[in-house]
C-alpha positions in Angstrom: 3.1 21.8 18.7 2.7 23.7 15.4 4.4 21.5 12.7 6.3 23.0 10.1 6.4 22.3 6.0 10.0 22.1 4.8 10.3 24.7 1.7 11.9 21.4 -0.7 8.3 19.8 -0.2 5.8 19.7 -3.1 1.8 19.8 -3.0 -0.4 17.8 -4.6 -4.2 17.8 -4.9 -5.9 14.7 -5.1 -9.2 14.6 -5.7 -10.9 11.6 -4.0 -14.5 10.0 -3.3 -14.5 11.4 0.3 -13.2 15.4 -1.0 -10.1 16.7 -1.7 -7.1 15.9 -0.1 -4.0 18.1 0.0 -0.4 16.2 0.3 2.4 17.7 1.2 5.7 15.8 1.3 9.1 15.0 -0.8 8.6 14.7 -4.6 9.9 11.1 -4.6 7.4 10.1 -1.9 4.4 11.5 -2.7 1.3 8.6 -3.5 0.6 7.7 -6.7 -1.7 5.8 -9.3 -1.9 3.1 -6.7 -2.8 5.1 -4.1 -5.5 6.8 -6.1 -6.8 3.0 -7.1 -7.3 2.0 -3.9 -9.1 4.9 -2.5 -12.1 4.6 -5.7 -12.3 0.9 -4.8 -12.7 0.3 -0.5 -15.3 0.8 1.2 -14.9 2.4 4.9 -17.8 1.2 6.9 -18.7 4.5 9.0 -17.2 3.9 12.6 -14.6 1.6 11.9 -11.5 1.5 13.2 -8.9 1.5 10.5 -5.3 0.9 9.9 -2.8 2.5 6.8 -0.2 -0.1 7.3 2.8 1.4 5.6 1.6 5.1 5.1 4.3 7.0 3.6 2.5 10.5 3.2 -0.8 9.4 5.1 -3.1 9.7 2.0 -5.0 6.4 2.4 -5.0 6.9 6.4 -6.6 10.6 5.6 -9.0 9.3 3.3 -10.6 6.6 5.8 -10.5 9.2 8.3 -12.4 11.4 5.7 -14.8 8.6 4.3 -16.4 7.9 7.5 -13.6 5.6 9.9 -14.1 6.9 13.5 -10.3 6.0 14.1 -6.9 5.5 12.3 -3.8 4.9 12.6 -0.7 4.9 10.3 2.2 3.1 10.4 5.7 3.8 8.6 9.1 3.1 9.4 10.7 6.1 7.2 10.8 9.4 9.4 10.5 11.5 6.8 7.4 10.2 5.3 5.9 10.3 9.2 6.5 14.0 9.3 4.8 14.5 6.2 2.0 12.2 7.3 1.2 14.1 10.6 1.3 17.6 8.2 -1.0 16.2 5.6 -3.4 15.1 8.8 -3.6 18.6 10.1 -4.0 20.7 6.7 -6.6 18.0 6.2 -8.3 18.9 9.5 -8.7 14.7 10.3 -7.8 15.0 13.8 -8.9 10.9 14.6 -6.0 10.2 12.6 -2.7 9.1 14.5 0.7 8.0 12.8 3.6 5.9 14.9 7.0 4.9 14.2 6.9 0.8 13.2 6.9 -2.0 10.8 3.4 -2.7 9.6 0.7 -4.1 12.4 3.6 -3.8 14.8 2.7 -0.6 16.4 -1.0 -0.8 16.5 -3.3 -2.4 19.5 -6.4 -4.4 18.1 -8.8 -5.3 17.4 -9.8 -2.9 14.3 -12.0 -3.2 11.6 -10.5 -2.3 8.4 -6.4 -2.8 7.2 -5.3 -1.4 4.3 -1.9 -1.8 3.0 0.2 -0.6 -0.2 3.3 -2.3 0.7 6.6 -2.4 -1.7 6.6 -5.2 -3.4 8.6 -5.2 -6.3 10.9 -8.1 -6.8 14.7 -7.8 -7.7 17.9 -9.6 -7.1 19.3 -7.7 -4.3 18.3 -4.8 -2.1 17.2 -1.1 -3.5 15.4 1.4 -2.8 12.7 0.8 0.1 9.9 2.3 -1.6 9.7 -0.2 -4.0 11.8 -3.4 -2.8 9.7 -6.0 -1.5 12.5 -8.8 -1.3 13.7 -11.9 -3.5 10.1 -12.7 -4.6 8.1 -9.3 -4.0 6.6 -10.7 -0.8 8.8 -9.9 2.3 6.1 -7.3 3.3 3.1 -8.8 2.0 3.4 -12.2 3.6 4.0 -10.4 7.5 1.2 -8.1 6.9 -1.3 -11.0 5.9 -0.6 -13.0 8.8 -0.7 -10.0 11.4 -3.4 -8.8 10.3 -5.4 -12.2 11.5 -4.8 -11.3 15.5 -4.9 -7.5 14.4 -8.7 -7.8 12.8 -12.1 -8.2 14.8 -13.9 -10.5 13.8 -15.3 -10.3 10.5 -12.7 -7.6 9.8 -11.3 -6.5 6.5 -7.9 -6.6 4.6 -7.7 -4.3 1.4 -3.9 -5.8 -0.2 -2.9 -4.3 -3.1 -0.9 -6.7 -4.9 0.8 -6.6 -8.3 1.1 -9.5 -10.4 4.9 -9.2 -10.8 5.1 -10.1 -6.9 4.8 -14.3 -6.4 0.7 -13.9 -6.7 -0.3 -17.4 -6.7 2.1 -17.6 -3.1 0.1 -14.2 -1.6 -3.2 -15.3 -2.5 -2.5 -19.2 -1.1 -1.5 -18.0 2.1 -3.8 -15.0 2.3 -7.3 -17.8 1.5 -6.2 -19.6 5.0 -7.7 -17.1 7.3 -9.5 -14.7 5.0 -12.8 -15.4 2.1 -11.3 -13.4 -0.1 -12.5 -11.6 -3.3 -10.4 -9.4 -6.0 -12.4 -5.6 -5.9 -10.7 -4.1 -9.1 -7.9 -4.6 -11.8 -6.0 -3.0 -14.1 -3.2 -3.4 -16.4 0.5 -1.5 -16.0 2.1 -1.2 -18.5 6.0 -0.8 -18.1 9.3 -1.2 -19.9 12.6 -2.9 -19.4 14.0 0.2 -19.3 12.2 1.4 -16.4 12.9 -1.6 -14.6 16.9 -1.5 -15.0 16.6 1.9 -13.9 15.6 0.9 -10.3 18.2 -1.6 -10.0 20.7 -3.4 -12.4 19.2 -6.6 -14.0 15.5 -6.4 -12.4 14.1 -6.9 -15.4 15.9 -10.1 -16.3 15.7 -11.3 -13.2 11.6 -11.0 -13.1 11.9 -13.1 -16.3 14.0 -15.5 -14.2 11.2 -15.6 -12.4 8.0 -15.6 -14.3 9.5 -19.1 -16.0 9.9 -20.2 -12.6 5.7 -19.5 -11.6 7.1 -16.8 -9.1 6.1 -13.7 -11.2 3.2 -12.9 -13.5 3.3 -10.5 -16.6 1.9 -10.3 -20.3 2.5 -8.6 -23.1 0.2 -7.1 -26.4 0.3 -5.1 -28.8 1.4 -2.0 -26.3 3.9 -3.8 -24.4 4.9 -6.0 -21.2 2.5 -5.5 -18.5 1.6 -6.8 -15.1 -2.1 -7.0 -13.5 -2.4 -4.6 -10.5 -5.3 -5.7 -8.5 -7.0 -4.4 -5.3 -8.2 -7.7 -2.7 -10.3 -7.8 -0.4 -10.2 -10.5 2.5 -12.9 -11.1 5.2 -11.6 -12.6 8.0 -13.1 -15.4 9.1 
């Protein structure tokens, strides 16, 4: 069946260590700077069998497909983003790429080789938008996706976790060193603004204060501004 573009999507070009990629798919969930950092940091072992475990518009699933994995599969629970996953897979021409309908590892049958995951995990005080809402602490998603991925990976398997330091890092990281030798790939700072925050939901950024002087939450400031450490992990299942 021929799938069809809707005329309200937008195109972006990304250009990527495995070739171009062309995403189509709503403004609002198209990838990002993330998206783009994880792809110039992982490695794709030719052959492997990969997972994009929350895949929105398919871009990390495309680019394992492109870089060498000899299998994917995506994973989303937002229809819309699906649709424009399965699009982005045939104008890409990455036919051993499949997308199903499910929460994280849920859908997929092991054992694979490679996870990667850009989960939401933004804290706030209540429920938003689920792009970016990854529960009281930022790890509702995180947290589930670590542990699954244990009986999801082959043996000496690989987890790539993006993981901002606004979302509980020093709780991810304990629980994500019991079943994987782990190693951070890549950092960089984010800069952002209290503004930005309270425009997502009312009172995020005081309440990621709330937490920081708690030890849940992580962020610095200099001479630019507040920022947070966004890292790229890697964990080797042992």
């Amino acid at each position: 069946m021929k799938l069809k573009k809707p005329d309200d999507w937008q195109e972006a070009i990304l250009d990527t260590p495995a070739g171009i990629i062309r995403e189509w798919g709503p403004r609002a969930k198209l990838s990002d700077h993330a998206t783009a950092f994880m792809m110039l940091h992982m490695d794709v072992p030719r052959g492997a069998r990969a997972v994009d475990a929350g895949c929105g518009t398919g871009v990390l699933g495309i680019y394992m497909a492109l870089a060498g994995a000899s299998r994917v599969s995506g994973t989303d629970i937002d229809k819309e983003s699906l649709e424009a996953a399965r699009y982005n897979s045939t104008i890409n021409n990455t036919g051993n790429v499949e997308f199903l309908e499910g929460s994280l590892l849920e859908p997929v049958n092991g054992p694979v080789d490679l996870i990667a995951a850009l989960l939401p995990h933004k804290p706030a005080p209540h429920p938003f938008d689920h792009r970016y809402y990854g529960g009281e602490d930022g790890t509702e998603h995180l947290v589930p996706l670590i542990l699954s991925a244990r009986a999801k990976l082959a043996p000496g398997g690989t987890l790539y976790l993006y993981l901002n330091s606004i979302a509980n890092p020093k709780k991810v990281l304990t629980i994500f060193r019991e079943g994987f030798e782990t190693q951070m790939i890549s950092e960089k700072k984010r800069y952002f603004t209290r503004e930005e925050f309270n425009s997502l939901t009312e009172g995020m950024f005081e309440y990621i204060v709330r937490l920081r002087e708690k030890g849940m939450s992580e962020f610095f400031e200099d001479e630019k501004g507040p920022y947070f450490m966004a890292r790229l992990w890697k964990g080797t299942l042992r």
